[in-house]
C-alpha positions in Angstrom: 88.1 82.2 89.1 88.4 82.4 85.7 85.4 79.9 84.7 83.5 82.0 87.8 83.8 85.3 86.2 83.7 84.7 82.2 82.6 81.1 81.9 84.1 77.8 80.3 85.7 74.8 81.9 89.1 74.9 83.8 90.4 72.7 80.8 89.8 76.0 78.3 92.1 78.0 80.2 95.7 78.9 80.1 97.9 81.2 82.1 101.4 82.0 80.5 104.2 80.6 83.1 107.0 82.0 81.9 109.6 83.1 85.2 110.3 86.4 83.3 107.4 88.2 82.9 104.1 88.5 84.7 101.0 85.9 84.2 99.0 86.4 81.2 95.7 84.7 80.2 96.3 83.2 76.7 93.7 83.7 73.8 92.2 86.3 76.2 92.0 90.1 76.3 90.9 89.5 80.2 94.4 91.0 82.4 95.2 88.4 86.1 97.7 89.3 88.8 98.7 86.9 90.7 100.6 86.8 94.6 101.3 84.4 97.3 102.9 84.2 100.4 103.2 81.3 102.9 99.6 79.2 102.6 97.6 82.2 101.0 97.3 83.1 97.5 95.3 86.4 95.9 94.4 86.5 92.4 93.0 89.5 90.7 91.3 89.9 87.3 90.1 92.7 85.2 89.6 94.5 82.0 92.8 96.3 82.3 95.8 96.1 83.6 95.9 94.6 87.4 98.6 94.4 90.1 97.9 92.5 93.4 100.2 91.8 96.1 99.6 90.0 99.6 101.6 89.5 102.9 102.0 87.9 105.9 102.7 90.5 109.0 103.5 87.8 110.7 106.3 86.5 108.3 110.3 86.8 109.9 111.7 89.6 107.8 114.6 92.0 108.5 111.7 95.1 108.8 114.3 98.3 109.5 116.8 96.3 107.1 113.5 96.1 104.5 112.5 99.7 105.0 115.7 101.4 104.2 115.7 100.0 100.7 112.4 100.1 99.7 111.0 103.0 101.7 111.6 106.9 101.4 113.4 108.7 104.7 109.6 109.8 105.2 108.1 106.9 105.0 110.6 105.0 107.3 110.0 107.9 110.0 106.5 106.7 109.4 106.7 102.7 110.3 109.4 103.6 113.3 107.7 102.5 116.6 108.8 103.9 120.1 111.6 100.9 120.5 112.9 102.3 116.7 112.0 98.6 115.6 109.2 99.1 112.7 105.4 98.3 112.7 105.1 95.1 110.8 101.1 95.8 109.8 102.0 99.4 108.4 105.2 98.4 106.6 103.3 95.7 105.1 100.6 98.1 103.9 103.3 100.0 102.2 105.2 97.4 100.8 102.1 95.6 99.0 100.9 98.6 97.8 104.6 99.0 96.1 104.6 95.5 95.1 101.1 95.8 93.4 102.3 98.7 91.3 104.8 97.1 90.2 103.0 93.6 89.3 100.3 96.0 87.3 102.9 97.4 85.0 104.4 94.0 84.6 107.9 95.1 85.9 110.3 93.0 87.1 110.9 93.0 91.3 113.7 95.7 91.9 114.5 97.4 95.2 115.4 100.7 93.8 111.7 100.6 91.4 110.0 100.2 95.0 111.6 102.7 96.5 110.5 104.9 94.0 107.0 104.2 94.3 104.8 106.6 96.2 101.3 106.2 97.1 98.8 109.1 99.0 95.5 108.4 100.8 92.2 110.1 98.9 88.8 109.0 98.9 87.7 106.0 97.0 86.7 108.0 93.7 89.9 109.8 93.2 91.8 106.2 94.1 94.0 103.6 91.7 94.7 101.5 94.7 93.5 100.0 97.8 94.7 97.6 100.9 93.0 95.7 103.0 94.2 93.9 105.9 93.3 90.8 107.6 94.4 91.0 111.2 92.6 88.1 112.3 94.6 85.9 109.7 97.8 88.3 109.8 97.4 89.0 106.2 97.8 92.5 104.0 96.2 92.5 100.3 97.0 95.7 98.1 95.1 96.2 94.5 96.3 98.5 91.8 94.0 99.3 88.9 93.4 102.0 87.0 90.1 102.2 87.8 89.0 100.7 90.6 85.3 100.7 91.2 85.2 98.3 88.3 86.4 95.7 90.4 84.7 93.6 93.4 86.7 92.6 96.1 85.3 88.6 96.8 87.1 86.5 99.6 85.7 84.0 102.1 82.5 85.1 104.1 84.8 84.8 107.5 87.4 86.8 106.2 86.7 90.0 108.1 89.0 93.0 106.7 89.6 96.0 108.5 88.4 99.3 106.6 90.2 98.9 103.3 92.6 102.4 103.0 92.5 104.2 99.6 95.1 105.4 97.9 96.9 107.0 94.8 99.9 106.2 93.1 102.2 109.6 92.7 
């Protein structure tokens, strides 16, 4: 990606790897994010600070267990389905979106940081965030930027994403 977007050889870059604090390009002002889960892997690069997350809705998670730490009492009433089990798509939405903010301020993963971490849909001008999801492949891809109409979205042509959601951080 990075000898796609700025040029060079793969050779003539390095990414920071130390555990404690997020990935950095070295000898580069250009800012990456970088998330995984199961066989996929999202990367995002910018001018400014970047947080990406991604998910699997498909992945065997505690959900209601999940959602009381990380959610608010209103955002749990918002992921309960009719059995009072928990939509996996939506509480994937909210947790990458959490996740991302985090990653963009290169703060460490902490349950109580996530649960304070509140997001509100707006139209794509007024937005610092978005998330896209993947049904077909069972996958949920939240950005945080500070501004994001500076940066493309690029994935496989066959990825199809539903209508990405805009959001802001509060």
């Amino acid at each position: 990606m990075l000898c796609e977007a700025i040029g060079g050889t793969p050779a003539a870059w390095c990414i920071s790897t130390d555990p404690h604090t997020k990935p950095r390009v070295l000898n580069h002002s250009v800012q990456i994010s970088i998330a995984h889960s199961g066989d996929y892997v999202a990367c995002a690069l910018a001018n400014e600070v970047v947080g990406i997350d991604l998910e699997r809705t498909n992945a065997r998670r505690p959900l209601v267990d999940m959602a009381q730490w990380v959610c608010s009492a209103a955002e749990q009433r918002s992921l309960r389905v009719p059995d009072g089990d928990v939509d996996p798509l939506q509480f994937n939405r909210l947790w990458t979106r959490k996740e991302a903010r985090l990653k963009q301020h290169g703060l460490p993963f902490d349950i109580a940081a996530l649960r304070a971490i509140q997001t509100t849909p707006v139209d794509e001008i007024e937005a610092d965030g978005g998330t896209w999801c993947f049904v077909q492949m069972g996958v949920v891809v939240s950005l945080a930027a500070n501004d994001l109409r500076q940066l493309q979205a690029r994935w496989p042509a066959h990825w199809r994403a539903d209508p990405v959601q805009w959001h802001r951080y509060v």
